[in-house]
C-alpha positions in Angstrom: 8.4 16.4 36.7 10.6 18.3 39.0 9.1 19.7 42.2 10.3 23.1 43.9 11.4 23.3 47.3 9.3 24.3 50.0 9.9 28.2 51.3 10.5 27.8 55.2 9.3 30.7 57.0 12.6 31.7 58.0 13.6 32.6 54.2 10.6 34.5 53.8 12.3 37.3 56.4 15.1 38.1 53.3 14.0 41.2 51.2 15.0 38.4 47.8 13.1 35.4 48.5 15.0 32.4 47.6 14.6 28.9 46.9 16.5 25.7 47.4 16.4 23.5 43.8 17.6 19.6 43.4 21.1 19.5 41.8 19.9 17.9 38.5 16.1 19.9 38.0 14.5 17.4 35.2 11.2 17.3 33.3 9.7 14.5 31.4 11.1 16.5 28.5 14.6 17.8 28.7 16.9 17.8 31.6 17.9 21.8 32.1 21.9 22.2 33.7 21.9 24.7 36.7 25.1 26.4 36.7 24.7 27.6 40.7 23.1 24.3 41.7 22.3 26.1 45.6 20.8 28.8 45.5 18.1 29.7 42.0 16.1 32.5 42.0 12.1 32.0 42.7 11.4 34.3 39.0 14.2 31.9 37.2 12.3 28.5 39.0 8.4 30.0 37.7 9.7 30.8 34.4 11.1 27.5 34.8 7.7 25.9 35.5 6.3 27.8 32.4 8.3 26.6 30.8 7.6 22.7 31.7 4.1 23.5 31.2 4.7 24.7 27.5 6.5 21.9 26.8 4.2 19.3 28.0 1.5 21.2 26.2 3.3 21.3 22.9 4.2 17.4 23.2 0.4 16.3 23.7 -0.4 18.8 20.9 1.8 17.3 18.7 0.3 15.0 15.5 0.5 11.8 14.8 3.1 10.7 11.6 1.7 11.0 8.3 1.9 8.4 6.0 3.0 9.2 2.5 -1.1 9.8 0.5 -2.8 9.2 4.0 -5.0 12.4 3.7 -6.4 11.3 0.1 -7.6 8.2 1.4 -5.9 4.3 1.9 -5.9 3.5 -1.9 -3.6 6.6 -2.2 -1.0 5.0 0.1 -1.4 2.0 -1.4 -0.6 3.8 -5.0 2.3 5.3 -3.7 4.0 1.9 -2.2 3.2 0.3 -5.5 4.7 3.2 -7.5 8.0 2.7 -5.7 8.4 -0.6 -6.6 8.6 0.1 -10.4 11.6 1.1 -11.9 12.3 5.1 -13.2 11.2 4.0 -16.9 7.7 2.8 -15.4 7.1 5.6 -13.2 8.5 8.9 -12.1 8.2 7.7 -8.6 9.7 4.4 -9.1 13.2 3.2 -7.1 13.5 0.1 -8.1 16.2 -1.1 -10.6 15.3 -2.4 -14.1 15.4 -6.2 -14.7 16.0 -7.2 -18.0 15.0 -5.5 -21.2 12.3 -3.0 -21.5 8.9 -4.0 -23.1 9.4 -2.0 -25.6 12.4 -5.1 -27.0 10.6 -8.1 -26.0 10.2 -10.7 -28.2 6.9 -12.5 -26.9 5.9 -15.9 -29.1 2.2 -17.1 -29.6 2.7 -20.0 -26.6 4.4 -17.7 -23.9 1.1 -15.3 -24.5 -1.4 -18.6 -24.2 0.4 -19.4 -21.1 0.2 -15.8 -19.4 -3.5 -15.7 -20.8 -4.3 -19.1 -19.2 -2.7 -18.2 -15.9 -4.1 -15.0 -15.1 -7.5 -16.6 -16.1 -7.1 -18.7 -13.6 -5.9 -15.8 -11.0 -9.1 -13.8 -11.7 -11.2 -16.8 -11.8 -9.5 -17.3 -7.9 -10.0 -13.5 -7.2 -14.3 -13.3 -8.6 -14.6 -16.6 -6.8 -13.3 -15.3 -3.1 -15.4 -12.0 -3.8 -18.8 -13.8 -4.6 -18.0 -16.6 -1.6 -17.6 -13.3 1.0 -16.0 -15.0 3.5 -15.0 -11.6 5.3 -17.9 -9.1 5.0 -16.1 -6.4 3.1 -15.5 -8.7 0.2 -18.6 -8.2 -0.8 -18.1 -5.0 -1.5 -16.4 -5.6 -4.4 -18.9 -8.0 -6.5 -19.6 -6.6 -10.0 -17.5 -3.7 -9.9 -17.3 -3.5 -14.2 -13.2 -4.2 -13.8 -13.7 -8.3 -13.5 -11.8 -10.0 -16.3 -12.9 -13.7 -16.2 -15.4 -13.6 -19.1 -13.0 -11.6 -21.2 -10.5 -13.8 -20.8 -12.4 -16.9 -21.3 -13.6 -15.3 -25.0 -10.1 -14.5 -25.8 -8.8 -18.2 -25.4 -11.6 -19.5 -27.5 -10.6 -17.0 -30.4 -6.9 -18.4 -29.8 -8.6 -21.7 -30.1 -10.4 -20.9 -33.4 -7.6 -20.2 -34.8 -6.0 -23.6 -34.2 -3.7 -23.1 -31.4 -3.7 -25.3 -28.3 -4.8 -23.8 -25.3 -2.2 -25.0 -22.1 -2.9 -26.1 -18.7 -2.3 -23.5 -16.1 1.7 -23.4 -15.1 3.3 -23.1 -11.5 3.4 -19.3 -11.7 -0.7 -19.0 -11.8 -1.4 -22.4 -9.6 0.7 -20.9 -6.6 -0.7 -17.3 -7.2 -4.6 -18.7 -7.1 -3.6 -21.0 -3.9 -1.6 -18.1 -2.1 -5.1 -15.6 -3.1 -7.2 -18.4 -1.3 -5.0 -18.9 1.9 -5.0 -15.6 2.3 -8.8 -14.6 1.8 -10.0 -17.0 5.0 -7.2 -15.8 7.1 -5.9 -12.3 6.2 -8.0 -10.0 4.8 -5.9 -7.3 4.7 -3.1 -8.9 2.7 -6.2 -10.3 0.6 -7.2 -6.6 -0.2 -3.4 -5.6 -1.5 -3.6 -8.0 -3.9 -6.8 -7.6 -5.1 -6.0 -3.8 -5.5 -2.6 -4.5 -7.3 -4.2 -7.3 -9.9 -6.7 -5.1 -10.9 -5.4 -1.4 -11.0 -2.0 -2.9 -12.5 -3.9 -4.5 -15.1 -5.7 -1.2 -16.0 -2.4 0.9 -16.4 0.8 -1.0 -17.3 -1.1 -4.3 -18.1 -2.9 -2.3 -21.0 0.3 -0.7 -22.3 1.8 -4.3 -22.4 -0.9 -5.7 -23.8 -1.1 -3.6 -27.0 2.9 -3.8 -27.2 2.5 -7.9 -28.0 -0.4 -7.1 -30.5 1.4 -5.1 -32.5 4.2 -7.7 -32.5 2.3 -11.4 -32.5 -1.5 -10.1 -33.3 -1.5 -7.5 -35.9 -2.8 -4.9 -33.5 -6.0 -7.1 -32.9 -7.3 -6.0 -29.0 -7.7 -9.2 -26.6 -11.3 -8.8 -24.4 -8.6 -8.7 -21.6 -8.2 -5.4 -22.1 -11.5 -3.8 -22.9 -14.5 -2.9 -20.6 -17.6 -2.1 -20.3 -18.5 1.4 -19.8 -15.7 4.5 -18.9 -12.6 2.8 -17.6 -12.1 6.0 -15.3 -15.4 6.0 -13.5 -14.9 2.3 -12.8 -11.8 2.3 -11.0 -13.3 5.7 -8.6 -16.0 3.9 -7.9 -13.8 1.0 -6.7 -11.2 3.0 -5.1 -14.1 4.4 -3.0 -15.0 1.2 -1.8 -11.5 0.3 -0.3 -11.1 3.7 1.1 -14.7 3.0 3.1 -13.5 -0.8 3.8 -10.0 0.5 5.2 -11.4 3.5 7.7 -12.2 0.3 10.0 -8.8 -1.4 9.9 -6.5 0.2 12.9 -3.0 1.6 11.6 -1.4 -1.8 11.7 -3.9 -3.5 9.7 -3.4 -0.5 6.9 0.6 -0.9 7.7 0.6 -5.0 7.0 -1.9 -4.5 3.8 0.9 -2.1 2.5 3.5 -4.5 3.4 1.9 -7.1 1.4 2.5 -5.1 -1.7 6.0 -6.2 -2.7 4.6 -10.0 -2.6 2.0 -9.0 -4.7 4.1 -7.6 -7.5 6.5 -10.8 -7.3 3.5 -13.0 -8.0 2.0 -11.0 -11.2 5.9 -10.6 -12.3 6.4 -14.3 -12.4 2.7 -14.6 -14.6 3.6 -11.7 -16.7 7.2 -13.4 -17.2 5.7 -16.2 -19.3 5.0 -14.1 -22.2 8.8 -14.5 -23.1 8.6 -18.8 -22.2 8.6 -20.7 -25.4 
């Protein structure tokens, strides 16, 4: 911060007390061009000072950045990186460009569906399995939340099975998926959490609509145990949000910064899964 020169008593004789002032006057702030750089008159160099003061003031007072759904809570910025990762048809917030042809024109077969069924069994097996284990504390949090779809699934592959169809062996897509989920929940539980948010909330919005767009093609509108659960959908998934709004207030900013980051791998993984409805 600049410093005013000293008054020497000889100056204080002069009717206009003056002041002697550095060539370059700077602040922490903004560097402020003299235009006289001898001579600066003592009310100029206070208001000066004031303004310093005001400045530095202002600075300290200033807030921290805002993150885009920070004041609703972690799961709310975690809903809005996801949103941006869908395309305009998905979502009105989504920027990323369509791939392929809409849902609405696939053309999913009988074995593409056993293999997405089979894999993503195997992904929510991985996911109830960490949760129960609790290797981290906070996993625990999320043990019987009403949105696990293990048991579903399992009684949806048996009905395929009734009806004479072979039930496959889980594929790449789900075996890397489960193994990534279990690196991950010993070693980062952050990037753990994204995940387990994105499976489960993706499932209960788009993963529904998809869902009934393959009945009506392949099942004759019949609704998998996938997609059904027990008690009001709604309440389920506040009470859950709740919990990872509590688990997240202990995590600094750059643990909540490298969960978000994790997002994008998260939707690559479930893409890939979700992809084998259209494999022969």
């Amino acid at each position: 911060m600049a410093s005013i020169t000293s008054i020497s008593s000889s100056q204080l004789k002069f009717n206009k007390p003056q002041i002697f002032a550095p060539k370059n006057l700077q602040t922490t702030f903004f560097s402020l061009p003299i235009k006289n750089p001898k001579r600066l008159n003592i009310k100029k160099a206070v208001s000066l000072k004031k303004m310093v003061i005001t400045s530095a003031t202002t600075a300290a007072e200033k807030p921290n950045k805002r993150y885009p759904g920070e004041a609703k809570g972690f799961v709310e910025e975690m809903r809005f990186v996801a949103m941006k990762l869908h395309t305009k048809d998905q979502a009105k917030e989504g920027e990323k460009e369509p791939q392929g042809k809409p849902v609405a024109k696939w053309e999913p077969g009988f074995q593409g569906y056993l293999k997405f069924l089979v894999d993503s069994k195997l992904v929510y097996d991985t996911l109830e399995g960490i949760v129960d284990k609790a290797d981290f504390p906070e996993y625990a949090e999320f043990k019987n939340t009403g949105l696990e779809r293990s048991e579903g699934l399992a009684k949806d592959l048996k009905w395929f099975e009734e009806q004479g169809y072979a039930i496959p062996e889980p594929s790449s897509p789900g075996l890397e998926y489960a193994k990534k989920l279990e690196e991950l929940s010993k070693t980062d539980p952050q990037a753990f959490i994204c995940h387990f948010y994105n499976i489960y909330f993706a499932h209960s919005a788009g993963g529904r609509m998809i869902g009934r767009k393959v009945a009506e093609k392949i099942l004759n509108g019949k609704e998998l145990e996938f997609y059904k659960w027990e008690g009001e959908l709604s309440q389920l998934l506040q009470n859950v949000r709740e919990k990872l709004n509590r688990v997240a207030e202990s995590w600094t900013r750059e643990e909540k910064n490298h969960c978000l980051e994790e997002t994008e791998k998260s939707f690559k993984y479930s893409g890939d899964i979700l992809r084998l409805i259209l494999s022969s």
